[in-house]
KEROKOL-587243 format. One record per residue: x, y, z of N, C-alpha, C in turn; residue in three letters. Coordinates in steps of 0.2 Angstrom, whole numbers, padded with zeros to 4 digits, always signed. Example, Ala and Ser with C-alpha at 12.3 -4.5 7.8 and 13.67 -1.06 7.14 Angstrom:
residues 2
+0066-0028+0039+0062-0022+0039+0066-0016+0039ala/+0064-0011+0035+0068-0005+0036+0064+0000+0039ser/
end
This chain:
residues 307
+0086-0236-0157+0093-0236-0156+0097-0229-0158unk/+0102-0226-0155+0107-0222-0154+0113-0222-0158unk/+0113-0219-0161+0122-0223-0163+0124-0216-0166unk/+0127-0213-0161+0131-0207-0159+0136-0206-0167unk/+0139-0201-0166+0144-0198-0170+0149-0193-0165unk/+0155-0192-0167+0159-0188-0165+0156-0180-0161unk/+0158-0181-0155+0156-0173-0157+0158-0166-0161unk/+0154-0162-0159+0158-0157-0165+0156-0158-0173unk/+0153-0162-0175+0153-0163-0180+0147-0165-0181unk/+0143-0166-0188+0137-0167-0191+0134-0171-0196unk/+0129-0173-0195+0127-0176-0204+0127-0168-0210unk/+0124-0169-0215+0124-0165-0220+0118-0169-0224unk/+0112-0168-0225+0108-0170-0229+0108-0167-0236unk/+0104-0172-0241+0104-0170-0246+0102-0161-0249unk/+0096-0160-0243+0094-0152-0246+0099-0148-0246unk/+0102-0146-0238+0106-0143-0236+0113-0144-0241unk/+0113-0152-0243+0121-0151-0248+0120-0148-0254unk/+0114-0148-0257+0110-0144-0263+0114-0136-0263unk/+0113-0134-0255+0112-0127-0256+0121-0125-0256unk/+0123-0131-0250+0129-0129-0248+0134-0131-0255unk/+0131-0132-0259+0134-0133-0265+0136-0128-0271unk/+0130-0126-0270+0127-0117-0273+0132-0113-0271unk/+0133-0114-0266+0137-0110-0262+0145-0109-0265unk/+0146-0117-0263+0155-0118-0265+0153-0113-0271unk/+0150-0114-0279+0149-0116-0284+0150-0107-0287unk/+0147-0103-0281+0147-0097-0283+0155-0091-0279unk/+0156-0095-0274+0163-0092-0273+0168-0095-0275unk/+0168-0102-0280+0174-0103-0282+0174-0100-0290unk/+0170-0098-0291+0170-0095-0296+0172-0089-0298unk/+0171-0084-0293+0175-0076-0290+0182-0081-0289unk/+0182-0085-0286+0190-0084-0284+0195-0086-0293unk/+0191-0090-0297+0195-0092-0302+0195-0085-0307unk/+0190-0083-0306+0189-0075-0310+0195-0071-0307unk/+0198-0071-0301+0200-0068-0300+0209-0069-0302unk/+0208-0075-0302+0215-0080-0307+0219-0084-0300unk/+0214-0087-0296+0215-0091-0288+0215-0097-0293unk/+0221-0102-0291+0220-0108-0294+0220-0114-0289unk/+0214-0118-0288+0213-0121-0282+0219-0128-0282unk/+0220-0128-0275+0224-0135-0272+0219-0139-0267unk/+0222-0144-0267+0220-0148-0262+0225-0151-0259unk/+0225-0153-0254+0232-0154-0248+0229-0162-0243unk/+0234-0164-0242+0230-0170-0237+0225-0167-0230unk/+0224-0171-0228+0220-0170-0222+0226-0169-0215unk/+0228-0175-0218+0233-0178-0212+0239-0174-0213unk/+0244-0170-0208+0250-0168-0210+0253-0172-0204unk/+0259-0172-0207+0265-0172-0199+0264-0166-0194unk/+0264-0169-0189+0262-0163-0184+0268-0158-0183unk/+0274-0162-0183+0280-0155-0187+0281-0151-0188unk/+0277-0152-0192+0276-0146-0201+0271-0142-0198unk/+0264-0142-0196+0260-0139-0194+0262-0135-0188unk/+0268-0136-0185+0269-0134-0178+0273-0127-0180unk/+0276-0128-0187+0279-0122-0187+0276-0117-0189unk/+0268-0118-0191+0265-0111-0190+0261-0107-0186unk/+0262-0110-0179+0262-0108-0173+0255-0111-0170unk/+0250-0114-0174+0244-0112-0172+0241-0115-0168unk/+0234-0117-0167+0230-0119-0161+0233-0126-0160unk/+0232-0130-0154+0232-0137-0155+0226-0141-0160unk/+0229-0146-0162+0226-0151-0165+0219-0153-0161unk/+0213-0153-0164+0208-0159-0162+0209-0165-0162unk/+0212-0169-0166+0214-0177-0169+0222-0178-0169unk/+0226-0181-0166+0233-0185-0167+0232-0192-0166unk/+0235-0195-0170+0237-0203-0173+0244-0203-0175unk/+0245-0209-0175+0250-0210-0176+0253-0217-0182unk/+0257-0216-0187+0256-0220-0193+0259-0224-0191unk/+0261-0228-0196+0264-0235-0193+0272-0236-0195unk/+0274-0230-0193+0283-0227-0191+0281-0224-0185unk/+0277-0223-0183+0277-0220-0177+0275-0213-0176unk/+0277-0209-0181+0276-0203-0183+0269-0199-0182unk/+0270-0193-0177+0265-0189-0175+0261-0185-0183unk/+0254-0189-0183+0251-0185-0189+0245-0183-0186unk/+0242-0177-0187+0237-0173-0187+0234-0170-0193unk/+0226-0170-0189+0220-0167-0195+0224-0161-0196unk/+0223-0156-0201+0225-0148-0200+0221-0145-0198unk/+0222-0139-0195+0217-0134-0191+0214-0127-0195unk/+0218-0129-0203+0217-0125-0204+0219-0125-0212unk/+0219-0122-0218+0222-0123-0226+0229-0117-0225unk/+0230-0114-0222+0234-0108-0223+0241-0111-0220unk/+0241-0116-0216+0250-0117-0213+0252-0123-0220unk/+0245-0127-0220+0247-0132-0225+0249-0128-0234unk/+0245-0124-0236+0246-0123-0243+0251-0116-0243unk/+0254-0115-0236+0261-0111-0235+0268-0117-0236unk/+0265-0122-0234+0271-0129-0235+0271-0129-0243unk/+0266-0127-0245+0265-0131-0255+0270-0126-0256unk/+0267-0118-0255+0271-0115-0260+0279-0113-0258unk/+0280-0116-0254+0287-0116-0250+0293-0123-0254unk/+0289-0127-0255+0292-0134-0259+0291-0135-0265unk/+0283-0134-0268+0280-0137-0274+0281-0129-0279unk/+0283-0125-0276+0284-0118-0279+0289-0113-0279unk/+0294-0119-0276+0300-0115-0273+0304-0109-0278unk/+0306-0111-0283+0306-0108-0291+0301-0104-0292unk/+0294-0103-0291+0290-0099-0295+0290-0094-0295unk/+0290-0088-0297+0290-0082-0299+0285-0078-0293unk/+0284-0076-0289+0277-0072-0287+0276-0065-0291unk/+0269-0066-0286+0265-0067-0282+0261-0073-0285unk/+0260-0078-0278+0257-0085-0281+0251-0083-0277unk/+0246-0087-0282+0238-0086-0279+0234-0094-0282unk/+0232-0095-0274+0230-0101-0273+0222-0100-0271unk/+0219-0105-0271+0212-0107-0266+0209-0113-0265unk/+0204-0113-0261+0203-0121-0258+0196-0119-0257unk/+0192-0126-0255+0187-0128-0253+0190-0134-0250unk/+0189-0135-0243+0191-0140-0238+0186-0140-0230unk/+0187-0146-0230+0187-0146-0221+0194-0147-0216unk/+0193-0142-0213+0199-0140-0207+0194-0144-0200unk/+0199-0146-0195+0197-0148-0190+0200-0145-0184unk/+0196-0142-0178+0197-0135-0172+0198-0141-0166unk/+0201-0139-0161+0201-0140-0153+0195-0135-0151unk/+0189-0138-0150+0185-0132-0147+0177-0134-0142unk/+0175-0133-0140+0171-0136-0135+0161-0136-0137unk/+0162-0141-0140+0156-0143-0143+0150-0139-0141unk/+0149-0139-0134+0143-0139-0132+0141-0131-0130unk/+0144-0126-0134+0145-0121-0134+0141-0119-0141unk/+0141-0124-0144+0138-0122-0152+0143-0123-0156unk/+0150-0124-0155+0155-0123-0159+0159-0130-0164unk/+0160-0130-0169+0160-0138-0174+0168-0139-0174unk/+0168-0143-0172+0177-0148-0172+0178-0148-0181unk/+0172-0150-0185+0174-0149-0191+0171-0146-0197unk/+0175-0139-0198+0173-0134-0204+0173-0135-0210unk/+0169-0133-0214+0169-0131-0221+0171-0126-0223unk/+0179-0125-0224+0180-0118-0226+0182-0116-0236unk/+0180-0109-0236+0182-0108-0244+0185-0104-0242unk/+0190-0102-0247+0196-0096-0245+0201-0095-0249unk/+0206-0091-0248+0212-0088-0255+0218-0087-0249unk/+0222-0090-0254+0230-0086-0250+0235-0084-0255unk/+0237-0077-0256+0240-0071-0261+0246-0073-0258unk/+0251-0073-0258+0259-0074-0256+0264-0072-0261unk/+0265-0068-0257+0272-0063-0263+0270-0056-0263unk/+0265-0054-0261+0260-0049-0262+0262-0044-0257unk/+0264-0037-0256+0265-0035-0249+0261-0030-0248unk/+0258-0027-0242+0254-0022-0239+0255-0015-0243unk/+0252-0011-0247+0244-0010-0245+0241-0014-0251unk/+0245-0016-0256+0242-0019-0262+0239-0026-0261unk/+0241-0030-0258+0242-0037-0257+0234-0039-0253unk/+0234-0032-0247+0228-0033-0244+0222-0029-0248unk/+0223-0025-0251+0216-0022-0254+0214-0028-0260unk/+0220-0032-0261+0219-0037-0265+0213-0042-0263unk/+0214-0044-0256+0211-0049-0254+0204-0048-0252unk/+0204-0041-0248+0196-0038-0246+0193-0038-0252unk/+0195-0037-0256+0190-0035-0264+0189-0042-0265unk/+0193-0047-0266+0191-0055-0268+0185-0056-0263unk/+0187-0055-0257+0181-0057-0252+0175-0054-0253unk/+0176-0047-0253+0168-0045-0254+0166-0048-0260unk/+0168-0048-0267+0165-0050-0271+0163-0059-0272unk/+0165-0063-0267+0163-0071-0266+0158-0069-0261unk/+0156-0065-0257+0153-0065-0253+0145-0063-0257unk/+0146-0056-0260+0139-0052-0263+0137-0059-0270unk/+0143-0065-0273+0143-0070-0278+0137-0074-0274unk/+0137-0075-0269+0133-0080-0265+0125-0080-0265unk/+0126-0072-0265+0118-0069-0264+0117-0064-0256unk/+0125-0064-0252+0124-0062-0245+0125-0053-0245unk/+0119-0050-0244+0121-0041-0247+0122-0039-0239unk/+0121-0040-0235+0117-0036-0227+0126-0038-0222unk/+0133-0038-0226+0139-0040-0225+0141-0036-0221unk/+0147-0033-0215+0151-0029-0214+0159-0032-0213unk/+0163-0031-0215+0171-0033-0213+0172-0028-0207unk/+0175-0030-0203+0180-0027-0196+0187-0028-0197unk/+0190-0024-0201+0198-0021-0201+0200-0016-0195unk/+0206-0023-0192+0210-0018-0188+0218-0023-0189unk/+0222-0023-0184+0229-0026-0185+0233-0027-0179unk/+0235-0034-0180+0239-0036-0177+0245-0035-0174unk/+0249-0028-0177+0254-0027-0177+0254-0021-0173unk/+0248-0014-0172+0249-0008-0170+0249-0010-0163unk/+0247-0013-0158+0248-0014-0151+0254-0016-0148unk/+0257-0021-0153+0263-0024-0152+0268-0020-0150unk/+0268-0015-0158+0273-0011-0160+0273-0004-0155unk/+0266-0004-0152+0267+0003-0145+0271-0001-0141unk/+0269-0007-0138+0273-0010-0134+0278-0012-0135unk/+0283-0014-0139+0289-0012-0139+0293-0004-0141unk/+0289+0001-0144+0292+0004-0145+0290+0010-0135unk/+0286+0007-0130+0287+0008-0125+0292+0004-0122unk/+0297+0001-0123+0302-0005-0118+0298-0009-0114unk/+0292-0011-0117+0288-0016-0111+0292-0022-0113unk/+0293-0028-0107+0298-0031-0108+0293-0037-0110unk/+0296-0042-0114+0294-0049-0114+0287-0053-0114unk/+0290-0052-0106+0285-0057-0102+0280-0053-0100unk/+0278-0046-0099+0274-0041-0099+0271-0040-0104unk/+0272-0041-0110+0270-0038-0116+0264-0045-0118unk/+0266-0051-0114+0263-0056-0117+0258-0056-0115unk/+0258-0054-0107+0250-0052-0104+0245-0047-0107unk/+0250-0041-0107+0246-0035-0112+0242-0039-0118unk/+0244-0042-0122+0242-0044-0127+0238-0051-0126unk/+0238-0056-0121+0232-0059-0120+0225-0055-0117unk/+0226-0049-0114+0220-0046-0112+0216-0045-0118unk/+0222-0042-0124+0217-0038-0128+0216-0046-0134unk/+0219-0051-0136+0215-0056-0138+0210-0059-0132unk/+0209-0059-0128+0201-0061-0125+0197-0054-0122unk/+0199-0050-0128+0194-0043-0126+0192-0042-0120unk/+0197-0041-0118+0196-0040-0109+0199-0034-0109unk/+0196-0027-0110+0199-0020-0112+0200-0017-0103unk/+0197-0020-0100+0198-0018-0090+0203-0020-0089unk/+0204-0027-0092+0210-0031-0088+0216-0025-0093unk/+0218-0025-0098+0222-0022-0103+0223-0013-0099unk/+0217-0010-0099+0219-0003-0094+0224-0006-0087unk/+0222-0009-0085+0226-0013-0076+0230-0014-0079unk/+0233-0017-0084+0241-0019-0083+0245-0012-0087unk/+0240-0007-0091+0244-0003-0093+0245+0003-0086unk/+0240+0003-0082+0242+0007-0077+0248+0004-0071unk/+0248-0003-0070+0251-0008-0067+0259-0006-0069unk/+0259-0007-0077+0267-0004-0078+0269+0006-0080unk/+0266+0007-0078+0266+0016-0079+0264+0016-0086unk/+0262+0016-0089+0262+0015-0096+0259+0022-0098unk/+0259+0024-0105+0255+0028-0109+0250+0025-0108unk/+0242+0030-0105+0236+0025-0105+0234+0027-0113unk/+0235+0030-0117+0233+0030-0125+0235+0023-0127unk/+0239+0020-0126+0239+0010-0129+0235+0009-0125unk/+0233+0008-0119+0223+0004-0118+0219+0008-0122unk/+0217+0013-0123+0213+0018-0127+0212+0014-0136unk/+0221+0012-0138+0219+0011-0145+0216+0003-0146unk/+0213+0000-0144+0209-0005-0145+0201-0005-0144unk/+0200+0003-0143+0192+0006-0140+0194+0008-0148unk/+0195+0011-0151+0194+0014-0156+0191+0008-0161unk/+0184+0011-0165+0181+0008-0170+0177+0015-0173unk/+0176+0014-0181+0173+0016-0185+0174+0018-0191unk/+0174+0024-0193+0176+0022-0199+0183+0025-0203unk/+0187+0025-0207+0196+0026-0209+0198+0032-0205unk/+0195+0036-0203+0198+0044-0197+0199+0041-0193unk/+0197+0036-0190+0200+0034-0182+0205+0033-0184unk/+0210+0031-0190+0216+0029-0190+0220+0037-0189unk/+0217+0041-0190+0221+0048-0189+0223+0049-0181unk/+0217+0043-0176+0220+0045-0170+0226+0041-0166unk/+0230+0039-0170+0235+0034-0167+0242+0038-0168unk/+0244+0038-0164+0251+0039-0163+0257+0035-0169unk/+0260+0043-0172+0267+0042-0175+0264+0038-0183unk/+0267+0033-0185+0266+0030-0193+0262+0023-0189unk/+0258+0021-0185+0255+0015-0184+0251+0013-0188unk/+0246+0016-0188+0241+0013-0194+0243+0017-0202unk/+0249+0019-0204+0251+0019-0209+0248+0015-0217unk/+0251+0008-0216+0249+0006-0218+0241+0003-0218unk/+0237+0003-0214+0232+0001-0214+0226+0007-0218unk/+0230+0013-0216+0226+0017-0222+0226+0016-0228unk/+0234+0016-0229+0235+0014-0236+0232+0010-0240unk/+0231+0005-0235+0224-0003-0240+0218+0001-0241unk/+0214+0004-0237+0206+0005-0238+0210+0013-0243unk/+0213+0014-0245+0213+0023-0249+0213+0017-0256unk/+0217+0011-0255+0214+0006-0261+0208+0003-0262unk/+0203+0004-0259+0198-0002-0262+0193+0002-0264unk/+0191+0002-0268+0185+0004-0271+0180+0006-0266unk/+0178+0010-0269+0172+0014-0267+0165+0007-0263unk/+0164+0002-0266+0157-0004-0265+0160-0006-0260unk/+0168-0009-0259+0172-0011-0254+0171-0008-0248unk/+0175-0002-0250+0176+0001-0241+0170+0002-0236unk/+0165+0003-0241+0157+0006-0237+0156+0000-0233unk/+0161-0008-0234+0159-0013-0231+0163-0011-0225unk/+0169-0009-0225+0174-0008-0219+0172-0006-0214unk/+0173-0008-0208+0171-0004-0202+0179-0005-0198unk/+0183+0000-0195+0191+0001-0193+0187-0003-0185unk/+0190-0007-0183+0191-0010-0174+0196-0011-0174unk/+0201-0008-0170+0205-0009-0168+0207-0013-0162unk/+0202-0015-0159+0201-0019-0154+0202-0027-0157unk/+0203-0027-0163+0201-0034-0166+0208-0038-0164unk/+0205-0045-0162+0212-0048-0163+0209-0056-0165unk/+0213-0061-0169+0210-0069-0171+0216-0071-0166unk/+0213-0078-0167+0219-0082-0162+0222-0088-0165unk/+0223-0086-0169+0229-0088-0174+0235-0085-0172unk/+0243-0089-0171+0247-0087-0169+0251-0081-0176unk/+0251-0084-0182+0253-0081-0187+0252-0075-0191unk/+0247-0072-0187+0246-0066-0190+0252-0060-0189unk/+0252-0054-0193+0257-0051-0192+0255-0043-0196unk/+0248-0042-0196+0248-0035-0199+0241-0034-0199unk/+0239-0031-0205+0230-0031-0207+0228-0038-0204unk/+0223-0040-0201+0217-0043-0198+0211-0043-0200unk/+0204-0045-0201+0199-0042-0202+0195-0049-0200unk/+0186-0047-0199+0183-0052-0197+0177-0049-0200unk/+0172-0055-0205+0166-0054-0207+0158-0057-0202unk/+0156-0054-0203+0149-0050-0200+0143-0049-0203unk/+0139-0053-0202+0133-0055-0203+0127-0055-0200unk/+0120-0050-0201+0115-0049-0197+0113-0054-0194unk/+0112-0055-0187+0109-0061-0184+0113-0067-0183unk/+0120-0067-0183+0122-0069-0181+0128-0071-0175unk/+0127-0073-0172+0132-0073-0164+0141-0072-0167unk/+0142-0076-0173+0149-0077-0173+0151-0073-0181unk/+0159-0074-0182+0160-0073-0191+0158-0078-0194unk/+0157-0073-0200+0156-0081-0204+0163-0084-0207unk/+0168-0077-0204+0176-0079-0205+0179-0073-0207unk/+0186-0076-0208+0191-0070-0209+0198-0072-0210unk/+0202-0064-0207+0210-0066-0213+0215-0064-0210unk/+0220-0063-0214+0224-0056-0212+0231-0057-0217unk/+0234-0054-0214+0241-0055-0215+0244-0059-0212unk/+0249-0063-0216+0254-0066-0210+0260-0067-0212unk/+0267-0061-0216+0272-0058-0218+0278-0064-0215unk/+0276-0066-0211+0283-0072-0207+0281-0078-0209unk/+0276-0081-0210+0275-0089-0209+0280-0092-0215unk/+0278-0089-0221+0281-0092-0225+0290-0092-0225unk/+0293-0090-0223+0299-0090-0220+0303-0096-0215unk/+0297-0097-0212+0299-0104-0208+0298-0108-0210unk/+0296-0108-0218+0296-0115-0222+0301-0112-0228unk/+0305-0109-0225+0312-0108-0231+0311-0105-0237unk/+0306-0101-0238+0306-0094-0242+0302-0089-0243unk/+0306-0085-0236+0300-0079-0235+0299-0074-0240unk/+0292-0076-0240+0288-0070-0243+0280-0067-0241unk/+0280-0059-0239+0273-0057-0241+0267-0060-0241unk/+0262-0062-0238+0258-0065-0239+0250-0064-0235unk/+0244-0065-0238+0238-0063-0236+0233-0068-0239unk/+0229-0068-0233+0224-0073-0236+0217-0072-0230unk/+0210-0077-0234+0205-0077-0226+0202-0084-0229unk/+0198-0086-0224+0192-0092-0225+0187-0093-0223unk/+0181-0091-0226+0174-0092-0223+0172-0098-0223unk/+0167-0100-0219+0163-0104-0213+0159-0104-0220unk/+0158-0111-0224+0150-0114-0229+0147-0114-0223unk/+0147-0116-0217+0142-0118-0216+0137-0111-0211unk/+0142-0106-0209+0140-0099-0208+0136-0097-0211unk/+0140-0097-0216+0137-0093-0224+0132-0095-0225unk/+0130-0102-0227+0123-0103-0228+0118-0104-0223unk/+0121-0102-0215+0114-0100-0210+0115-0093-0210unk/+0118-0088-0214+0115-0082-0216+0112-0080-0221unk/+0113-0084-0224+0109-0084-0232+0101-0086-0229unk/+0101-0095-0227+0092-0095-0228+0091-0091-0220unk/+0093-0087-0214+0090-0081-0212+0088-0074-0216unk/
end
């Protein structure tokens, strides 16, 4: 007999929880050294609340017994943005938080891809760009090399340099929103066509070909990657030899708003995860502040570890 489970989702056997244990066990450890103080948050949120951080749809909605729209989270960053917005409204920043949880995705199984994650991760809030982020990349690399995973690269680019060409060209609205779906579904052909479609400067299609290492930020136009240099002229030496600059990068998370980056692992097709900035979210939960964070994939992480 058969007796299915959800899709998207998995058993976990004893070996595998052995390892994937080891795993938690050595990056919550870098994160407490680092002075990250772990929370844990319900599964279930009002789907309200979730909605004002813009981000994917839900996998799971139910409804409780008021009738009220409750939802898995998609993710620890919109929910532990609610924490420090209410449970911390008073406190002093820069607050630093971390978790070990499962987040739940809309995403199409049979692709490879898991409706339900194990992710570890940090959110710095209060913190602002370049110190905030050199903060975070450092926390990461060092939970990552904790684990045992040495053969790493990070991909640092931002959210914010495309945008900011395309307003600071008068591309209007609703044109800008197209430009910017090309370049998150890495469609660089479709992104040249719409730059030529509106007369554009063809250097905005160009800046998303740019990858390598901190000098490509030398080839952008005006103060753009400003900031972004600023971060890596902060990380340590062991750090930045991880950084590889893509400017092409983008996540599809709706809140991001600056530095973005995505980790990278030999042999494998996908991240094992990532971050960024996202300077507005906490704002729409009524006290904006500054804020960065990322979350690695346990279970990435340990099919790069026993590869």
């Amino acid at each position: 007999m058969i007796h299915p489970i959800p899709s998207g989702t998995r058993d976990v056997l004893p070996d595998e929880m052995r390892e994937r244990r080891a795993i938690e066990a050595a990056v919550r450890a870098v994160f407490e050294d680092a002075g990250y103080g772990e929370v844990a948050t319900p599964a279930l949120e009002y789907e309200s609340v979730l909605a004002r951080g813009l981000t994917m749809p839900p996998a799971y909605r139910v409804l409780d017994d008021h009738g009220n729209a409750l939802v898995l989270r998609t993710d620890m960053t919109v929910p532990i943005a609610r924490v420090a917005s209410t449970r911390y409204a008073n406190a002093e920043p820069p607050l630093r938080f971390s978790y070990i949880a499962n987040a739940y995705r809309q995403v199409r199984p049979h692709r490879g891809h898991m409706r339900e994650l194990r992710q570890a991760g940090i959110e710095l809030i209060g913190a602002a760009a370049p110190h905030g982020t050199a903060e975070v990349l450092t926390v990461l690399c060092r939970a990552l090399e904790a684990t045992g995973l040495r053969d790493f690269r990070i991909g640092l680019g931002s959210a914010s340099i495309v945008p900011t060409l395309l307003e600071q060209a008068g591309v209007a609205p609703e044109d800008r929103e197209r430009l910017l779906h090309e370049l998150v579904t890495r469609d660089f052909v479709g992104l040249e066509r719409e730059v030529r479609r509106l007369g554009l400067d063809e250097r905005i299609a160009r800046v998303p070909l740019l990858r390598g290492g901190p000098e490509v930020l030398e080839q952008l136009p005006g103060d753009a990657g400003r900031l972004l240099r600023e971060s890596v002229g902060l990380l340590a030496p062991e750090v930045r030899d991880r950084v590889i600059i893509d400017l092409g990068l983008a996540r599809d998370l709706g809140y991001y708003t600056g530095a973005i980056f995505e980790v990278y692992a030999p042999g494998l097709g996908q991240p094992l995860g990532g971050g960024g900035r996202y300077d507005e979210l906490l704002g729409r939960f009524g006290r904006p502040l500054p804020a960065a964070g990322f979350g690695l994939s346990v279970d990435r992480l340990h099919e790069a570890l026993t590869r």
